[in-house]
N, C-alpha and C positions, 0 to 999 in steps of 0.2 A: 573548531570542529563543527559541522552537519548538525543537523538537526531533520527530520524526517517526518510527515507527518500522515498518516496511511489512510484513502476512504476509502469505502466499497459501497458501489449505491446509493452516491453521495451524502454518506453517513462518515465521520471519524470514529475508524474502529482502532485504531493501535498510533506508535509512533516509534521509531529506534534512529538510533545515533548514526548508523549507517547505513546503505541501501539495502544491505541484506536481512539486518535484522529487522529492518521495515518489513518485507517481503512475508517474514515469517505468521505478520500480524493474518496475513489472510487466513491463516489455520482457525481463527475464531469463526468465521465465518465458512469454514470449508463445505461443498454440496453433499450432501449423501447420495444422491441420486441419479444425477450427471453429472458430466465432466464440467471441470475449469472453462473448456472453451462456451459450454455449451451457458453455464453459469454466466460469463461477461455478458455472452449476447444478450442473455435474458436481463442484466439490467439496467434499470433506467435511467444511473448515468454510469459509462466507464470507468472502472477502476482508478486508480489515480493515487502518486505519493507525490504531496508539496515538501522542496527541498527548502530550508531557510539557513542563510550564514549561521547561527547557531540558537539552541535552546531559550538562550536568553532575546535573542532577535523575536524568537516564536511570540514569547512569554509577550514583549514587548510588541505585540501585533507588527509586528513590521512585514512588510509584503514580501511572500515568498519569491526566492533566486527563479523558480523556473517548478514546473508543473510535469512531470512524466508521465505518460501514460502505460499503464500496465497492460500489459499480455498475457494472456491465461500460462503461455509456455515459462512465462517472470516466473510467476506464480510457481509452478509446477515444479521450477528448478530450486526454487529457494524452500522447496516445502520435501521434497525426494529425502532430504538428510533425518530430516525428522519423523519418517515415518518406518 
């Protein structure tokens, strides 16, 4: 199983077992003010969830599978259920 590990602003803010509950983690960090899109642009590095073969891989510093870059719309769709 995944392992997920979520930044915003190249900060780790959350982490979830699958891509979606990764997603969720941006709610910590949600704008009051602007939008999702307008949020990314504004910061200083891109969003971002590192994927790693599993939890234990993390724990064990192993280098993450692959890097995805987030889009305000990720965001938006994985955050719509919760709100």
């Amino acid at each position: 199983m995944g392992f997920f590990e979520v930044f915003w602003d190249g900060e780790a803010i959350g982490d979830g077992s699958d891509l979606e509950e990764a997603l969720t983690a941006y709610l910590s960090v949600q704008p009051e003010d602007i939008s999702w899109a307008e949020a990314c642009a504004a910061a200083s590095a891109p969003p971002c969830i590192r994927r790693y073969a599993s939890f234990e891989a993390y724990l064990d510093n192993a280098d993450e599978q692959e890097t995805i870059t987030v889009t305000a719309a990720m965001i938006e769709a994985a955050l719509l259920p919760l709100s």
